[in-house]
C-alpha positions as a LaTeX table, in Angstrom:
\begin{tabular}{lrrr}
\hline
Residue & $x$ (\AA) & $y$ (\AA) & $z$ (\AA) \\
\hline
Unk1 & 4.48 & $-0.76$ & $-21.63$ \\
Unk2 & 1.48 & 0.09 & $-23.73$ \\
Unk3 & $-0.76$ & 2.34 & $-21.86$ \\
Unk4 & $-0.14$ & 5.24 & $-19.41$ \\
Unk5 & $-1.36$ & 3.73 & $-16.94$ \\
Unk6 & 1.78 & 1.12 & $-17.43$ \\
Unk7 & 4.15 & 4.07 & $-17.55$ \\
Unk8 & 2.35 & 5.74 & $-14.12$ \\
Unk9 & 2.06 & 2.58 & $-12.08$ \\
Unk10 & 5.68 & 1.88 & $-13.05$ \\
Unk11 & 7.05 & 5.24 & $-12.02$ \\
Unk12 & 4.66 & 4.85 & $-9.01$ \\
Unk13 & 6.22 & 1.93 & $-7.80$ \\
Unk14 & 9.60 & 2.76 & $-8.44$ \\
Unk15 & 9.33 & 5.60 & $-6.43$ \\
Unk16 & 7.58 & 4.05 & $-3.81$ \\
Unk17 & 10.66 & 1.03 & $-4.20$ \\
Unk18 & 13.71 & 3.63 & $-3.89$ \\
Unk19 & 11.84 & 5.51 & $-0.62$ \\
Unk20 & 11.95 & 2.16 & 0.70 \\
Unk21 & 15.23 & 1.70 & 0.02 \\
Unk22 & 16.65 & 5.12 & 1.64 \\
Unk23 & 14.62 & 4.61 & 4.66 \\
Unk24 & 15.69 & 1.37 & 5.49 \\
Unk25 & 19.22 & 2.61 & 5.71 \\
Unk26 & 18.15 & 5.01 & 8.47 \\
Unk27 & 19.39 & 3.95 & 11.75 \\
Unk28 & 15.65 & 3.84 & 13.22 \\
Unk29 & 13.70 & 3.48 & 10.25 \\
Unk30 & 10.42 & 5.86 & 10.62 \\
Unk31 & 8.30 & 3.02 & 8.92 \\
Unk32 & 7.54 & $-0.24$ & 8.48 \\
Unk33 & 7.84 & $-2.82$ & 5.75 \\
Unk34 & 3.94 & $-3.55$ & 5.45 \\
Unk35 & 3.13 & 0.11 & 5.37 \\
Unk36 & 4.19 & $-0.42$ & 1.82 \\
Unk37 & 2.09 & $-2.99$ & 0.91 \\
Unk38 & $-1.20$ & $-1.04$ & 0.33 \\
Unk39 & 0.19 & 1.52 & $-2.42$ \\
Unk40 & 1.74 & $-1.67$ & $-4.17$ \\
Unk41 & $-0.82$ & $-3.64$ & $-4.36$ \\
Unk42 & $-3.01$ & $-0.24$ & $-5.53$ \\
Unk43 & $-0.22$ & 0.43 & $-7.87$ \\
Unk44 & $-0.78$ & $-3.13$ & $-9.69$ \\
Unk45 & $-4.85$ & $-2.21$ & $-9.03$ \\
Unk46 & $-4.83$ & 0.94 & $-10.99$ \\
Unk47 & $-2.55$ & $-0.60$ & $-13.79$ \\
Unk48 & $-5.29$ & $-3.30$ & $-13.76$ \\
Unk49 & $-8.59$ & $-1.04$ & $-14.06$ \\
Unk50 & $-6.52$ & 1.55 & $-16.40$ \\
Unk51 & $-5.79$ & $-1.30$ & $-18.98$ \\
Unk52 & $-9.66$ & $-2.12$ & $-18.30$ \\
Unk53 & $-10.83$ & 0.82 & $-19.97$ \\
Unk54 & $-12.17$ & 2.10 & $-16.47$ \\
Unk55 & $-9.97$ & 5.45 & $-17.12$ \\
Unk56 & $-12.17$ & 7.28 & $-14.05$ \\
Unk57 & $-11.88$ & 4.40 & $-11.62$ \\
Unk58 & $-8.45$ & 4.26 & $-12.44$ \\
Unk59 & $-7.18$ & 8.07 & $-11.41$ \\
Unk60 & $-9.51$ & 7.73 & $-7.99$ \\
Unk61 & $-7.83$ & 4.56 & $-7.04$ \\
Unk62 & $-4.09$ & 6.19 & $-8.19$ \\
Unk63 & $-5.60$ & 9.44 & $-6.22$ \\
Unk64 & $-5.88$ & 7.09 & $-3.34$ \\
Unk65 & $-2.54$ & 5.51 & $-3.67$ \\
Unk66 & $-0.64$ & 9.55 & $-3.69$ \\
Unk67 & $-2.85$ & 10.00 & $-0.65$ \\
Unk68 & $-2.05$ & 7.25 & 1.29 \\
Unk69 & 2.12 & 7.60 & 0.68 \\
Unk70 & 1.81 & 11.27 & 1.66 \\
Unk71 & 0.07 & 10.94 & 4.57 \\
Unk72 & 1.06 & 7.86 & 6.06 \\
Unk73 & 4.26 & 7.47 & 4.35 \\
Unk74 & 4.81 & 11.45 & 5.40 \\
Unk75 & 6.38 & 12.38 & 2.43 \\
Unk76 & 7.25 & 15.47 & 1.91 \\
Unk77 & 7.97 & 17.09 & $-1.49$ \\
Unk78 & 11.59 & 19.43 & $-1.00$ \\
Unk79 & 11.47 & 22.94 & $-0.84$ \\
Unk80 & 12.80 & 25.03 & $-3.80$ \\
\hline
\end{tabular}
């Protein structure tokens, strides 16, 4: 853990790990397991490019990974 980008991707992916986890205890899960895949594997991507240097590249590809959980993930932040 030397970079932010290590401490974003991390908190990234456990997030993405524990919705994973409280879904699957629904009784008809609203997702499926591969729809999880994609903001993984850009998780490990943006760590990748981040520790690159590639700082710009980085935050669109992390942009991309927040976009895809919230809109095919349909996550919703909790009212206040």
């Amino acid at each position: 853990m030397e970079t932010i980008w290590d401490w974003i991707t991390v908190i990234a992916f456990a997030g993405l790990a524990t919705l994973l986890l409280q879904r699957s205890t629904e009784e008809e899960p609203s997702d499926k397991l591969w729809q999880y895949f994609p903001p993984a594997i850009g998780c490990a991507i943006t760590n990748y490019v981040g520790n690159e240097g590639q700082n710009v590249i980085a935050a669109g590809i992390f942009g991309a990974v927040v976009a895809y959980i919230f809109v095919v993930l349909k996550v919703r932040l909790p009212n206040f």
